[in-house]
C-alpha positions in Angstrom: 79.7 -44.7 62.7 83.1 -45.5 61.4 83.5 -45.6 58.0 85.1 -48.8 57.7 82.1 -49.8 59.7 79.8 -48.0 56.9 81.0 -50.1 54.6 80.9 -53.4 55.8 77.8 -52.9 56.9 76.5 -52.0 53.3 79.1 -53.9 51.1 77.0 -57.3 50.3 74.1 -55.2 49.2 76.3 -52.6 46.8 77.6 -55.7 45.2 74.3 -57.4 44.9 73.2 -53.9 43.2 76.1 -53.8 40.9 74.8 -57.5 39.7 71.9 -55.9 39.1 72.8 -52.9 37.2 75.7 -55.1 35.0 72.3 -57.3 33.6 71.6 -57.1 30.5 68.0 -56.1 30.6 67.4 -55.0 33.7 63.9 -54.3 34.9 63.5 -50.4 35.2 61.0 -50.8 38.4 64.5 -52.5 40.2 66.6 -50.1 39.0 64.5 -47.5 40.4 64.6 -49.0 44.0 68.3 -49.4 43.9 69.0 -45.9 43.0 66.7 -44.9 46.2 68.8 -47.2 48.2 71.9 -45.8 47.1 71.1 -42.5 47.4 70.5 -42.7 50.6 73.2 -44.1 51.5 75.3 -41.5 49.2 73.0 -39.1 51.2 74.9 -40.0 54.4 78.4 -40.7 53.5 78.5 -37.2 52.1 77.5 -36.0 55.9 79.9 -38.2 57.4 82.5 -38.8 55.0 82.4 -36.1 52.5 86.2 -36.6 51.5 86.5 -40.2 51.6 86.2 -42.6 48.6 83.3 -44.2 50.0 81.5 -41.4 48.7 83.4 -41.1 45.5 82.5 -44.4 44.8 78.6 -44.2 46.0 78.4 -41.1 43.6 79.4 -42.6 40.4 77.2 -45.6 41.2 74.3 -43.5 41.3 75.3 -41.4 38.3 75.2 -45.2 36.4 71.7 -46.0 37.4 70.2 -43.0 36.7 71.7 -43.1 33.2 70.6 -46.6 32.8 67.2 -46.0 33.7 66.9 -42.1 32.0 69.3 -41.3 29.5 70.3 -44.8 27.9 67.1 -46.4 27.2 67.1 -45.5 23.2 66.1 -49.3 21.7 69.4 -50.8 20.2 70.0 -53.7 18.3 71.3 -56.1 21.2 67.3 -56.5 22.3 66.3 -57.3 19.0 68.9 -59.9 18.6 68.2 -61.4 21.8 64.5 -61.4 20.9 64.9 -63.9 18.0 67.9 -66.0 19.6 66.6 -66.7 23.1 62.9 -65.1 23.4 61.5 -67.4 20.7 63.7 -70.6 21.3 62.5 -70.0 24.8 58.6 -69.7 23.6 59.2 -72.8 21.1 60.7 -75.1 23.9 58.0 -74.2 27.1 55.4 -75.0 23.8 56.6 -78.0 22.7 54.1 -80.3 23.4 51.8 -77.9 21.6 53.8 -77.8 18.3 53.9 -82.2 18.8 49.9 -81.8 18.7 49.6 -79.5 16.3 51.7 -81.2 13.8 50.0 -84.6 14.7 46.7 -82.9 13.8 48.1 -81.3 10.5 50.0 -84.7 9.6 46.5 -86.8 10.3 44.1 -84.4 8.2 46.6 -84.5 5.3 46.6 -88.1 5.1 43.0 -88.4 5.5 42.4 -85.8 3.0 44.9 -87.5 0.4 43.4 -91.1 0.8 39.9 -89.4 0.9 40.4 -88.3 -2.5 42.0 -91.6 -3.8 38.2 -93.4 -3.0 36.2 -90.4 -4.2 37.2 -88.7 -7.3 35.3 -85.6 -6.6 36.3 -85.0 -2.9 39.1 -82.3 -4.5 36.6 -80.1 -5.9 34.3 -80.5 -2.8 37.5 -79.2 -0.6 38.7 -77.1 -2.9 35.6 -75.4 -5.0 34.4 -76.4 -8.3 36.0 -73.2 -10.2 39.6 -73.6 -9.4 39.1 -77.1 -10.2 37.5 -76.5 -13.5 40.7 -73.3 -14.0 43.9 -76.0 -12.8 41.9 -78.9 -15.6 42.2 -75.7 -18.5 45.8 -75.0 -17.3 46.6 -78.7 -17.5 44.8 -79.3 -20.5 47.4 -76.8 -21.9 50.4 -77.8 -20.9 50.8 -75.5 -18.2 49.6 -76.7 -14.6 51.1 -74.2 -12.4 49.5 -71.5 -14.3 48.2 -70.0 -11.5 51.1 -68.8 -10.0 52.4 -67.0 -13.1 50.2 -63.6 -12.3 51.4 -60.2 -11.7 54.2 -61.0 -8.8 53.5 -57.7 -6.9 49.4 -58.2 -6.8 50.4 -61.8 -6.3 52.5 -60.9 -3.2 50.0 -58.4 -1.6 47.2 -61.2 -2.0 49.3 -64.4 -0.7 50.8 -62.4 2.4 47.1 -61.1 3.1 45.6 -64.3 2.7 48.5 -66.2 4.5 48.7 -64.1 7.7 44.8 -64.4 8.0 44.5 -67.9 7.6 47.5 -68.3 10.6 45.5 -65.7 12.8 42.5 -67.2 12.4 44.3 -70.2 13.6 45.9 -68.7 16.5 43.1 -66.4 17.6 40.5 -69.4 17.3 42.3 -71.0 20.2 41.0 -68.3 22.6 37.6 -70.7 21.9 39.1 -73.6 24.4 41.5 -74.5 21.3 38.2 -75.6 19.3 38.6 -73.2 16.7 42.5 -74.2 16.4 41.8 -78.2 16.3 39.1 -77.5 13.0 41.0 -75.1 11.4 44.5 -77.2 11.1 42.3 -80.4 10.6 40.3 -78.4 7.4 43.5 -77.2 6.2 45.4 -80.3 6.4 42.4 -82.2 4.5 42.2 -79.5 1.9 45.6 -79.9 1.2 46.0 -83.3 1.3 42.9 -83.3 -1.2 45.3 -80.8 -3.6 48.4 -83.2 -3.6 45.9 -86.2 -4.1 44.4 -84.6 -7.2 47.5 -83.5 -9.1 49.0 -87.4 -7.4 45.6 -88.6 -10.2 46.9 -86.4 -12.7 50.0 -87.9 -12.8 51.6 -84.6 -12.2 52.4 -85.4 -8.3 56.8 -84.7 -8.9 55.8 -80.7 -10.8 53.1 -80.3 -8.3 55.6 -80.9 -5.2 58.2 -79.4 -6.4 56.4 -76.2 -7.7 53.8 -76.0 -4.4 56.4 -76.4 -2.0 59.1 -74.4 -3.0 56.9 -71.9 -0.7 55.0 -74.4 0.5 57.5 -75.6 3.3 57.9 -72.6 4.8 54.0 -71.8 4.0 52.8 -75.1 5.6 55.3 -75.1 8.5 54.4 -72.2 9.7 50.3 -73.2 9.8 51.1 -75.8 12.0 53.1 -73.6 14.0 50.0 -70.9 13.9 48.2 -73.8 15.4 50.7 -74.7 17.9 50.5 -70.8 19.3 46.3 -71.6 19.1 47.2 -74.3 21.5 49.5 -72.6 24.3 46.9 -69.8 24.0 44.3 -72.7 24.7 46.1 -74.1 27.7 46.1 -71.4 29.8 42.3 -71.3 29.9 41.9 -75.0 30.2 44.8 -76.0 32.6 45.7 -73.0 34.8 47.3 -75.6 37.3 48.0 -73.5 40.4 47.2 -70.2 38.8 43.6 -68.5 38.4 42.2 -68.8 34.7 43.0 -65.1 34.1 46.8 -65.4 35.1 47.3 -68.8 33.2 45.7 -66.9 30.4 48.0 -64.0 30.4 51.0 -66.1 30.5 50.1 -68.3 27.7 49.1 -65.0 25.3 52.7 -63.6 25.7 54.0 -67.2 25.0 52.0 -67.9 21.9 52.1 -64.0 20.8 56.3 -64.5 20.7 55.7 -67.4 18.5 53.5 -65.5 16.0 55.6 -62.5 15.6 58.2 -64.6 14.2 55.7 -67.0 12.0 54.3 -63.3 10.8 57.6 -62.2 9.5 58.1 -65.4 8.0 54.9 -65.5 6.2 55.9 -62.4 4.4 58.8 -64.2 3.1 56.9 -67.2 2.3 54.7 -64.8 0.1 57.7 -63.5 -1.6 59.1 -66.6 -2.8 55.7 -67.8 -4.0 55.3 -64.6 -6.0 59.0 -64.1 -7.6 60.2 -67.8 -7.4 57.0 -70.5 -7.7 56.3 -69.0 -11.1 59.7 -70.1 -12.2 58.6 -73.7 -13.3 61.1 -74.5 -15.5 63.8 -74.3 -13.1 65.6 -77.6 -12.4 64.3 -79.9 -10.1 67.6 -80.1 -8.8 67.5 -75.9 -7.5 64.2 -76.2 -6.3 64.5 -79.4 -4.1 67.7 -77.5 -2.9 65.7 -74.7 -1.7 63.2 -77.1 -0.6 65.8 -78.3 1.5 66.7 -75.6 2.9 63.6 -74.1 4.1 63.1 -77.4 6.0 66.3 -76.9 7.6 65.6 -73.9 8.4 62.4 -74.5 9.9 63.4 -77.9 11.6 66.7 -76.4 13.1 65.0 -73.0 14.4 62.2 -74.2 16.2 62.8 -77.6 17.1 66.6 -78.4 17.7 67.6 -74.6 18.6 65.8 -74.3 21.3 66.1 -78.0 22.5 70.4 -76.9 21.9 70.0 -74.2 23.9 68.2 -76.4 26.6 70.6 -79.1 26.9 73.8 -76.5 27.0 71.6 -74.3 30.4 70.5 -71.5 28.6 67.4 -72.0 28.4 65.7 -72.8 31.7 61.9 -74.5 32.9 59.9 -72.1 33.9 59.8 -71.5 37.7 56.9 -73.0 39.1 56.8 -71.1 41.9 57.5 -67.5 41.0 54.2 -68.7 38.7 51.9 -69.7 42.0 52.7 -65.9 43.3 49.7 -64.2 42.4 49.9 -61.4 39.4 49.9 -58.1 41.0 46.4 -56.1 40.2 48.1 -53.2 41.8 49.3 -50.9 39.0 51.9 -49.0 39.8 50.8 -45.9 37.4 54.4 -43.6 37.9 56.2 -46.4 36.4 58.5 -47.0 33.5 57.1 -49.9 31.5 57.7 -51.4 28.6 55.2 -52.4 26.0 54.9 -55.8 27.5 53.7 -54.6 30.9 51.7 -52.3 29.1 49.7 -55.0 27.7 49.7 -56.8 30.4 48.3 -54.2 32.8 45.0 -53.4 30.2 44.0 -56.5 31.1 44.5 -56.2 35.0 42.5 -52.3 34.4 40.0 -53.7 31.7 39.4 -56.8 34.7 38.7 -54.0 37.6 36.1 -52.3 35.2 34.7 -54.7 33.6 31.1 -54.1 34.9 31.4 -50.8 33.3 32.6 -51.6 30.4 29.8 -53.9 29.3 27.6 -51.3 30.4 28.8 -49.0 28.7 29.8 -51.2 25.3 25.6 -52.2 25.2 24.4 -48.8 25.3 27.1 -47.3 22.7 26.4 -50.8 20.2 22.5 -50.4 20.3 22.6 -46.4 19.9 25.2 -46.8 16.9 23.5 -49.5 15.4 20.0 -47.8 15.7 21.6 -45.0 14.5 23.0 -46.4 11.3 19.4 -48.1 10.9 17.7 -44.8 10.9 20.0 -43.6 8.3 20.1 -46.2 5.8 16.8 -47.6 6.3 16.6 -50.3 3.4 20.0 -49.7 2.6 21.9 -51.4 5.7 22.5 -54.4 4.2 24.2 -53.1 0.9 26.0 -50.6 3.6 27.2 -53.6 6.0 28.4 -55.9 2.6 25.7 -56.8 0.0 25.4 -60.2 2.2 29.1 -60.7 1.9 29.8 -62.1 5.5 32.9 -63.0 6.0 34.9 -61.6 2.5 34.4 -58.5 2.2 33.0 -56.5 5.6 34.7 -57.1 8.8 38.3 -59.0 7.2 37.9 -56.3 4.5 38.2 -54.2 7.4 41.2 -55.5 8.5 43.4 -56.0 5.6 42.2 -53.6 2.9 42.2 -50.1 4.0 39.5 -48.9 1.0 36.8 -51.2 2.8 37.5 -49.6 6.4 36.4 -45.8 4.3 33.8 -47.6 2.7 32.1 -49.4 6.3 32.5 -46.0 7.7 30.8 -44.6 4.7 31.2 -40.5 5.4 31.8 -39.7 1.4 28.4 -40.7 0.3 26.4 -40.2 3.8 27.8 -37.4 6.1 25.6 -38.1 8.7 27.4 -41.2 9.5 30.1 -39.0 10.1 28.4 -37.2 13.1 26.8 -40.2 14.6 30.6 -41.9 14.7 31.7 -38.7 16.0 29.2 -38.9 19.1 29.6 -42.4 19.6 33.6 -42.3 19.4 33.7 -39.2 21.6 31.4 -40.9 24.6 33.8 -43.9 24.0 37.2 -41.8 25.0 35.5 -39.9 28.2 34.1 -43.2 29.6 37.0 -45.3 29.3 39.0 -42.6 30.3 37.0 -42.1 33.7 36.9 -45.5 34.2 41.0 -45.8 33.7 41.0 -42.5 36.3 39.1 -44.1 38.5 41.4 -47.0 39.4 44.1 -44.6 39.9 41.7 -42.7 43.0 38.8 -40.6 43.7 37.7 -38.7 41.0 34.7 -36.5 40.2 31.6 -38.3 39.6 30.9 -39.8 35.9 28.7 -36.5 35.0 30.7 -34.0 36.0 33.8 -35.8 34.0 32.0 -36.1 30.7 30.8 -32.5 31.5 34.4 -31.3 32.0 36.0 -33.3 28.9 33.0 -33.5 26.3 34.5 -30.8 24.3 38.1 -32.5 24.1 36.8 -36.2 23.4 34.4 -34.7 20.4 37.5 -32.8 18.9 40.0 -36.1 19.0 37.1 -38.1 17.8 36.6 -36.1 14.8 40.6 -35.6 14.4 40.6 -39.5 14.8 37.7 -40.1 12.4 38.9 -37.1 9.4 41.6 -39.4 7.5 38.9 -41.7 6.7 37.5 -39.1 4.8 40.4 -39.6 2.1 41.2 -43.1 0.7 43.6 -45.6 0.0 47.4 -45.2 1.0 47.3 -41.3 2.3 44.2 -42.5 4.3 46.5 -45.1 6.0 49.3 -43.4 6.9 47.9 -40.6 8.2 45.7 -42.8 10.5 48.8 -44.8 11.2 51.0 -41.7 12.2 48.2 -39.7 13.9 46.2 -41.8 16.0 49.0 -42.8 18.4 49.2 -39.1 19.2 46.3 -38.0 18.8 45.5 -40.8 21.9 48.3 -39.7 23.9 47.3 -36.2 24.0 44.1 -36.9 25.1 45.5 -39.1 27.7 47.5 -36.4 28.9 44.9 -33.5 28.6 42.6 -35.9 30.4 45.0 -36.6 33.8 46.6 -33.2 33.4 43.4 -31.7 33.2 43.8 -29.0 30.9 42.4 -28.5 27.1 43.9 -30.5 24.6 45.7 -27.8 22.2 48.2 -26.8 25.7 48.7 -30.9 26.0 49.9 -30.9 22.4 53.3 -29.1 23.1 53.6 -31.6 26.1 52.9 -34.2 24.6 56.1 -33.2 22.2 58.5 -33.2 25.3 57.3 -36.6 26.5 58.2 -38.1 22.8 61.3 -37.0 22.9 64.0 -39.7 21.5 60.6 -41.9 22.5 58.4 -42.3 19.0 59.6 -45.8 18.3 58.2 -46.8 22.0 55.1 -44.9 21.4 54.4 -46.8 17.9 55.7 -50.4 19.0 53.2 -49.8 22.1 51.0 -49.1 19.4 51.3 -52.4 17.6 51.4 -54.3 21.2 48.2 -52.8 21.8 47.0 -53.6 18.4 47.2 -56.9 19.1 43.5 -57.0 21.0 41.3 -55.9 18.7 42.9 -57.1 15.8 43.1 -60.6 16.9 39.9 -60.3 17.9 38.1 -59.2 14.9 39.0 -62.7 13.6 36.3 -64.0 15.8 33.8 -61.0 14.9 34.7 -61.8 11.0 34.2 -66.1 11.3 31.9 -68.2 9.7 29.4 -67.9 12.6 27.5 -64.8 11.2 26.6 -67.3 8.3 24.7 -69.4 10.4 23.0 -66.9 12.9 21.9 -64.9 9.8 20.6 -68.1 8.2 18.7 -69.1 11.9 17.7 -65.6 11.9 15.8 -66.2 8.6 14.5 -69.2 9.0 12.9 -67.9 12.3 11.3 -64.6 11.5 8.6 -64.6 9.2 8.7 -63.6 5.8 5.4 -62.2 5.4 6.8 -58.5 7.4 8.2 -56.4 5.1 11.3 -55.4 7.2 12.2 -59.1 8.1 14.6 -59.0 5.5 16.8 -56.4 7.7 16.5 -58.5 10.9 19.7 -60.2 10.1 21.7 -57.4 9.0 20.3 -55.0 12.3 21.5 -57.8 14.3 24.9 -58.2 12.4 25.2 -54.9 12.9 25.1 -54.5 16.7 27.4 -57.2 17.2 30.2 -55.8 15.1 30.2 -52.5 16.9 29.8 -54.6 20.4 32.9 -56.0 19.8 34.8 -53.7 18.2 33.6 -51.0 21.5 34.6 -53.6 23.8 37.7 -54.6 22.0 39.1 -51.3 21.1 38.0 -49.9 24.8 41.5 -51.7 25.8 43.4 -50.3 23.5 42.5 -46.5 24.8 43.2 -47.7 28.5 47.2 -48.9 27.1 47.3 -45.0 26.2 46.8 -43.9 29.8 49.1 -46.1 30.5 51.9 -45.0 28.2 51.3 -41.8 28.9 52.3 -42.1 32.4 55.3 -44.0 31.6 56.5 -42.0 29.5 55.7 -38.9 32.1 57.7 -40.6 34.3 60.8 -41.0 31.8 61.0 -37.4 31.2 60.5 -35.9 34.8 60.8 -38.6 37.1 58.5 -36.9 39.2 57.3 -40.7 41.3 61.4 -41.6 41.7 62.2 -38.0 43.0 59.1 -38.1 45.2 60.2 -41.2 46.7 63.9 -39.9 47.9 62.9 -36.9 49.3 60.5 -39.3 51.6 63.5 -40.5 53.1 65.0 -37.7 55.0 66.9 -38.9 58.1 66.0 -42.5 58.6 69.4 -43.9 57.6 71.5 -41.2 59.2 69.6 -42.3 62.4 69.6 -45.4 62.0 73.7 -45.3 61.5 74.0 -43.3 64.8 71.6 -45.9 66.4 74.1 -48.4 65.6 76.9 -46.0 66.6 75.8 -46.2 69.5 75.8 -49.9 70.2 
C-alpha cells in the first residue's frame, strides 16, 4: 500500500483520536483503545514507511497517549475547579424539581409550626423539649436571650458541625426509604423551627432572634432543604426508574444526590464556624448582620438556583441523554482497568449485586456468632456494654462521630476477650469477601481450600486493623485513618497475587507511588456506604422494636430484660457486616487499577495480540 493511500485511509480516525486525546477529562478505558489502534498502525508504517513522516507523526501520537494515560495522571487543580463550577450546577439543575419539593415541604412545616404555636402556647416546648425552654426563659429573664450561643467557640464548633452534618445525612440517607424518611425529617424540622421563631415572635424578641439565628441560619437552613432535596433524587431512582431497571436508576440517582452533598457538607462546616465565632457577637449592628444575611442568601440563591439555570440557558449544561441512559449498565467489570473512584463505587455495587446470595449468607452467620459471642462475655453486662439504653445518642452515632465511643463499643481495654472474638470475626470477613470478589473474576479454588490458604493473612490484617483501637482519642484516629487504606490494599494484593502478606507490603509501596491521594479519596468514596448507612442502623426505629420487644416477652424470666439488647445487638453487626463487606470488595478493585497504572500489564497484553492483522489487511487492500 502506498503511503499516500495509508493515510487517507486512516486520516478521519487519527483526527477523531486527536479529539479525543485534546478532551479535557478523557476517559482512561478510551484512551487505552486508541493507543492500541495507533500502535498498530505505527506498527506498520514503521515496516513500510520507516523514513517517512507518516511515521514520525504516528510516533509522537502514541508517545502523548501513553503519557496521558501513565505518566500525567497526578490530580491537579483544573478537576477540582471543574468539580464545583459544572459538576454541581449540573447535579442542582437535572434535581431541580427535587430542590422545588423539598423547599415546598420545608416552607409548609415552617408555617404550620409557627401558626401552631400562635394557638397553643406550649407547642414550643413540646417541639423543642422542656429544658432549653426552661434555659432560653433564664437567659431572657436576664437580659441576655442568645446566651446560648456565647459558649466556648471551639467546643461550640465541633458540636454544631457534628450535629449539623448528621441532621443533613439523616435527611439524605432516609431517602433510600422510598423518600419517606426525607419527607418526615424536613417536615419535623421545618415545624420545630417554625415553633422556635414563633416563641421568641411571643416574646417580643422576633427582630434579635432573626437576626442572631440566621446570621448562620441561612446558610444552616438552606442547606437542610438542600439535604432533603439530595433525599429526593436518591428517592427517585427507586420509585421512577422510567426505562431503566431499579438498580441502574438507583445508581444514577446516588452519584447525582452524593455531588450535591459533598458541596452541602463543606458548607455546613462553614455554617458551623460562623455560628461559633460570629452568632455570639450579639451586639453587632443590625445593619452588619442583615448584610451578611444577605449575602449568604445570595450566595446560596445564585449557586444552586440561577448558576446552573445560567449555565443552561448559555449550552453548557445539557439534559441528560435519554438514550445513552436506556443502554443497560455493563455488569461486566473489566478488572485490568484504570478507574477512577467513581467507577470504583459504582462497580461494588455491580460485584456486591453478583454475590449477593453469599453475602447474606455469610453476613447471618458472622452477626449471630459475634453477637452470641459478645453475650457470652458480658452476660448481664450487654446492655451497659451496647449503651446503658442510650439508643440512638450515644452507641451507633457515637460510633460515627466521636472516635472515643468506637474504642469504647469495641471495648478491648477493659475485656480482651472481645478482642479475639473481633479478631475471628473480622478475619472470616476479609477471606470470604475476598473469595467471593475472586470469584467473579474466574475459577478459583473451592471456598475451603481459599480460607485454608489465606487464614493466616486475614487474622494478621484483622488484628493490625483492629490494634489502633486499643489506644484512644486523636492517635487512635489517625492511625486508623492512615493505616487501614493500606493495610486493605495489601491484603488485596497478597490475596490475587497469592503470596504472604509481609512480600505484598514492598509491592504494595510501588503501586502507591505518586498514587496516595487516589488511594485515600477512594477511601472516602468508599466510605460513603457504610457510613451513610449507619444512619439507618442508628434511627429512631430501635426505640420502638425495643419497646415492642418489651411489651411482648414476659417479665417474669429473669433474662427477658436482655432480649432487647441481644436483638439490638445482632442487627448492628448485620449491618455493619453487610455494609462494610462493600467497602473491602472497592479494595480489590483499587488494587487492580492501580496494578494496571504501574505495569500496564492488560494494555501491553492487548498489543502484542495484534501481530499481523493490519499489515495483512493493508496488503489485502494493496491488492485490490
Amino acid at each position: 500500500m502506498r503511503e499516500t493511500d495509508f493515510i487517507d485511509q486512516n486520516k478521519e480516525k487519527w483526527r477523531e483520536f486527536e479529539s479525543v486525546l485534546a478532551q479535557e477529562k478523557s476517559d482512561p478505558g478510551k484512551l487505552s483503545q486508541v493507543f492500541v489502534e495507533i500502535t498498530d498502525d505505527l506498527s506498520f508504517s514503521r515496516t513500510h514507511y520507516g523514513n517517512r513522516s507518516v511515521r514520525v507523526y504516528l510516533n509522537g501520537f502514541a508517545q502523548q497517549i501513553y503519557q496521558s494515560i501513565y505518566k500525567s495522571r497526578k490530580s491537579d487543580s483544573k478537576g477540582f475547579v471543574h468539580f464545583w463550577t459544572h459538576s454541581i450546577p449540573s447535579a442542582m439543575w437535572h434535581s431541580r424539581i427535587a430542590l422545588l419539593i423539598s423547599f415546598s415541604l420545608f416552607a409548609g412545616a415552617f408555617i404550620l409550626g409557627f401558626f401552631s404555636g400562635v394557638h397553643h402556647p406550649d407547642y414550643a416546648e413540646i417541639m423543642m423539649g422542656a429544658d432549653y425552654i426552661s434555659m432560653t426563659e433564664e437567659n431572657i429573664a436576664k437580659d441576655d436571650p442568645m446566651a446560648v450561643y456565647k459558649q466556648d467557640p471551639i467546643d461550640m464548633f465541633l458540636m454544631i458541625a457534628e450535629n449539623n452534618i448528621r441532621v443533613c445525612f439523616r435527611d439524605y440517607i432516609t431517602g433510600i426509604l422510598a423518600g419517606v424518611g426525607t419527607v418526615f425529617s424536613l417536615l419535623m424540622e421545618g415545624t420545630r423551627i417554625g415553633a422556635f421563631f414563633q416563641f421568641f415572635h411571643h416574646n417580643g424578641l422576633i427582630d434579635q432572634a432573626f437576626f442572631t439565628v440566621m446570621l448562620h441560619g441561612t446558610l444552616e437552613l438552606s442547606l437542610l432543604v438542600l439535604s432533603g432535596c439530595a433525599g429526593l433524587v436518591l428517592a427517585s431512582g427507586l420509585l421512577f426508574p422510567g426505562v431503566l431497571t431499579r438498580f441502574q436508576a438507583l445508581i444514577l440517582s446516588a452519584r447525582r444526590s452524593m455531588t450535591i452533598m459533598i458541596a452541602v457538607s463543606i458548607l455546613l462546616l462553614l455554617a458551623a464556624f460562623i455560628e461559633s465565632f460570629a452568632t455570639r457577637l450579639t451586639d453587632l449592628p443590625f445593619e452588619l448582620r442583615g448584610g451578611i444575611i444577605f449575602l449568604s442568601f445570595s450566595f446560596i440563591l445564585f449557586y444552586f438556583v440561577i448558576y446552573p439555570w445560567y449555565l443552561f440557558r448559555n449550552g453548557n449544561l445539557e439534559e441528560e441523554n435519554k438514550e445513552e441512559l436506556r443502554a443497560p449498565i455493563n455488569t461486566d467489570i473489566k478488572w485490568n482497568e484504570i478507574k477512577s473512584s467513581t467507577q470504583i463505587f459504582t462497580e461494588v455495587f455491580t460485584l456486591f449485586g453478583k454475590n449477593i446470595r453469599f453475602i447474606s449468607q455469610l453476613t447471618l452467620a458472622l452477626s449471630i456468632f459475634l453477637t452470641g459471642g459478645l453475650t457470652l462475655i458480658l452476660g448481664d453486662g450487654l446492655g451497659e456494654f451496647l449503651g446503658m439504653y442510650e439508643w440512638d445518642s450515644d452507641f451507633l452515632i457515637g460510633m460515627i462521630w466521636i472516635w472515643d465511643d468506637v474504642s469504647n463499643f469495641f471495648g478491648f481495654q477493659t475485656n480482651p476477650a472481645i478482642f479475639m472474638l473481633y479478631i475471628i470475626g473480622l478475619g472470616a470477613m476479609l477471606v470470604s469477601i475476598s473469595w467471593a470478589a475472586l470469584r467473579s473474576m474466574g475459577p478459583t479454588s473451592s471456598y475451603i481450600s481459599f480460607i485454608k490458604q489465606h487464614a493466616i493473612s486475614s487474622v494478621i490484617i484483622a488484628a493490625l486493623l483492629l490494634a489502633p483501637l486499643w489506644l484512644s482519642g486523636f492517635l487512635s484516629f489517625i492511625l486508623s485513618a492512615t493505616l487501614w487504606p493500606i493495610l486493605l490494599l495489601v491484603y488485596a494484593s497478597s490475596i490475587h497475587q497469592n503470596q504472604h502478606i509481609f512480600k505484598s507490603l514492598g509491592q504494595v509501596g510501588k503501586l502507591l507511588k505518586n498514587r496516595f491521594l487516589a488511594l485515600y479519596g477512594c477511601t472516602l468514596v468508599l466510605l460513603a456506604i457504610p457510613w451513610m448507612g449507619m444512619f439507618l442502623i442508628s434511627s429512631t426505629l430501635w426505640d420502638y422494636v425495643g419497646a415492642f420487644i418489651e411489651l411482648n416477652v414476659s417479665s417474669d424470666l429473669s433474662w427477658a430484660y436482655l432480649i432487647p439488647w441481644v436483638v439490638y445487638c445482632w442487627a448492628s453487626f448485620f449491618c455493619l457486616i453487610f455494609l462494610f463487606s462493600q467497602f473491602i470488595i472497592g479494595y480489590h478493585l483499587f488494587y487492580h487499577s492501580a496494578r494496571e497504572v504501574q505495569t500496564a500489564s492488560d494494555l501491553k497484553e492487548r498489543i502484542s495480540q495484534i501481530q499481523l492483522r493490519k499489515l495483512s489487511y493493508g496488503l489485502d487492500r494493496e491488492a485490490q
